[in-house]
Phi, psi and omega in degrees: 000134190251192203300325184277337163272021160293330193252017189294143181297126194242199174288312222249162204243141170229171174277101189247143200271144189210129168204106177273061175199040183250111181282172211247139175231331158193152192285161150329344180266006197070020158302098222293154152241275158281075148009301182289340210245156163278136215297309195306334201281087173294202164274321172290313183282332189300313178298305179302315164335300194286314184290315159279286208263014198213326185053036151285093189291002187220138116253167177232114158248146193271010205233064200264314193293337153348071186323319181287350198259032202237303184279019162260337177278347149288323170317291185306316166316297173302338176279345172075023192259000167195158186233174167249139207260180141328305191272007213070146210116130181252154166234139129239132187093222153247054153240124183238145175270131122255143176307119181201186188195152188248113206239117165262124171265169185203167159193165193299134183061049109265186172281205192228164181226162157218169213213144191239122165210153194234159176263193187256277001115167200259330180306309217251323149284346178296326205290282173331290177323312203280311156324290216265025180237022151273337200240357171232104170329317164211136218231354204246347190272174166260151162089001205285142142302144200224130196250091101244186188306168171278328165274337160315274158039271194305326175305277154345277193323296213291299173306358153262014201050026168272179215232105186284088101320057128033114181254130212359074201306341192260338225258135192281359180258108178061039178250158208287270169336293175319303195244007237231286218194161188261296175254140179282329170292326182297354193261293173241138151282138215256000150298355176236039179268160183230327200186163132251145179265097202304317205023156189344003172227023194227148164216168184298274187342298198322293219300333204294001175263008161254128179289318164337324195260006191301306192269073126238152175261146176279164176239142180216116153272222189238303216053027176321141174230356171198185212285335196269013166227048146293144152063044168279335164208164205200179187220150158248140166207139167295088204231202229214269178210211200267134116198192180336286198302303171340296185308302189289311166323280180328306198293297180286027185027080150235130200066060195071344178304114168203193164250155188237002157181147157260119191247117152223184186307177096330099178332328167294343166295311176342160179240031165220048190288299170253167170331118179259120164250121166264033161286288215249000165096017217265090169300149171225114205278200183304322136317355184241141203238120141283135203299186155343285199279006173088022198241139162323135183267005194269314192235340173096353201285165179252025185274109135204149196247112170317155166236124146040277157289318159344292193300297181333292189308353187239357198236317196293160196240034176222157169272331175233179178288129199232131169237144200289145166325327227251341190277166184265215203242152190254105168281107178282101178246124205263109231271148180311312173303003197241003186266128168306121178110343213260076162283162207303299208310296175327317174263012155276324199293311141349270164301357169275340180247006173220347172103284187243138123025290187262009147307284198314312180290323215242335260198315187264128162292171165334299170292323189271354167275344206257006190264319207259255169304335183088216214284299186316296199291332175303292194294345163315290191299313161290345179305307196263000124335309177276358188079034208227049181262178160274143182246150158237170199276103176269166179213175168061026185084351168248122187324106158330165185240184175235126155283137165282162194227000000 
């Protein structure tokens, strides 16, 4: 069966796993792409990563617009190791890539944000690249600015039949909230949002204190910068099988079509959950108040980076949090890589018996993990499925940790 008749479209709907945030870091030629990303995360290994050893069926990689990242997904295509679906979409494998790509915008007197957006095609992102390497100094980078309006943007995309999305919206480093705007209508119409992308220090509680944000579905992604933080967070969504067309119906939940459920991080793992002073290295949790004035309560200094509830809490417009009938459930997953103990040896023996990452998270019992790894590591490993380790709280760019017990 080759790739495209594996995604062929059916009735009956099913669940598939997803994380529509993964960066391309150099092409096969050894072309910088992501600056930030690890050299292997190619166009290819990134596919095999989801696909073999991660059991992800949707991804989204974001550096799409990249002409050299362009000419490796022809490559692959001329090679017959990927199809291009029907539905939109390339498949390999049980995996289907949508295309997409991460733009950072700005407008006068504000910060700057960045935003995601994906095509049906490989024809169509090229199309985009040729527009947007007009208004961006190198168009071949990730991430880039693109000096025009935000509704222009929002246009273009929309007028190619792409998919608008507002990427880790909260984060004070390039996030629409974080660094950008108090409300997001000031920014985009807000009838041309496809999602929000929550990212790695936020959950659907947080968010459920901006009213704006009721009728949309969330997201929780990887932002992978290298292959082993594929799938640190993900979605489940409910589709016909992986492709575009599919991706959109979920998103505007039609025909059954939705997301059915988000595994992320515990916000506190984030590494921009709370305030930061970088005087005294200082997180300032819940016991820690910052004045008026922005000043550390530790050291006085005025270096401090809102952190994620921090900024929600000064922006929100409820006094408590409300969440829609229609949103799905938030899983707090503590990613296999964050368990104290769980080294390469251990995760090779795990994957030789259970296959995949999410076979391993969603799938394998208790007993049949402690058959494996034994009794400690067994029990971590449901610990952290469940959301349920002790954590401590990161800020300033740095990650929480899971403590050990």
């Amino acid at each position: 069966m080759d790739s495209a008749a594996h995604f062929e479209k059916t009735d009956r709907l099913q669940d598939y796993y997803s994380d529509m945030h993964i960066h391309i870091g150099r092409t096969e030629s050894g072309q910088a792409v992501k600056i930030s990303g690890s050299r292997n995360l190619t166009f290819e290994n990134i596919a095999k990563e989801a696909a073999v050893r991660k059991g992800i069926e949707m991804i989204g990689i974001i550096d799409c617009h990249s002409p050299s990242v362009q000419e490796d997904i022809q490559a692959c295509l001329e090679s017959g190791i990927m199809k291009e679906l029907d539905g939109g979409g390339i498949a390999y494998q049980n995996t289907v890539i949508l295309l997409g790509s991460e733009i950072e915008i700005k407008e006068n007197g504000r910060g700057a944000a960045h935003v995601l957006a994906f095509f049906r095609d490989l024809r169509t992102i090229q199309d985009f690249t040729r527009w947007m390497s007009q208004y961006m100094k190198n168009v071949q980078l990730s991430s880039q600015r693109i000096y025009a309006q935000p509704r222009e943007l929002q246009k273009e995309i929309l007028d190619r039949g792409g998919l608008l999305i507002p990427a880790h919206v909260f984060t004070p480093h390039k996030g629409l909230y974080g660094s950008m705007a108090d409300q997001m209508s000031d920014v985009f119409d807000m009838n041309g949002i496809a999602a929000i992308e929550l990212g790695l220090s936020a959950d659907s509680s947080m968010a459920g204190y901006i009213s704006e944000l009721d009728n949309y579905a969330f997201l929780t992604n990887s932002d992978a910068h290298s292959l082993g933080k594929i799938g640190r967070e993900y979605n489940k969504i409910r589709m016909a099988s992986p492709s575009f067309d599919e991706f959109r119906l979920a998103l505007e939940c039609k025909d059954g079509r939705h997301v059915v459920a988000n595994y992320g991080l515990n916000p506190r793992l984030g590494k921009y959950h709370r305030t930061y002073c970088s005087s005294c290295n200082s997180i300032l949790d819940e016991v820690a108040i910052v004045s008026s004035d922005d000043r550390c309560p530790y050291c006085g200094s005025l270096k401090t980076v809102q952190g994620v509830f921090d900024r929600i809490m000064s922006i929100a417009d409820r006094e408590q949090t409300y969440i829609p009938s229609k949103r799905p459930p938030y899983h707090y997953q503590v990613p296999l890589e964050f368990i104290p103990g769980l080294g390469k040896a251990a995760m090779s023996k795990l994957l030789s018996v259970f296959g995949t990452e999410m076979a391993i998270l969603h799938r394998a019992s208790e007993e049949d993990l402690r058959t494996v790894i034994g009794e400690g590591l067994a029990k971590h490993i449901v610990m952290a499925r469940n959301g349920t380790l002790e954590l401590s709280s990161g800020g300033g760019g740095t990650y929480g940790k899971v403590i050990r017990t």
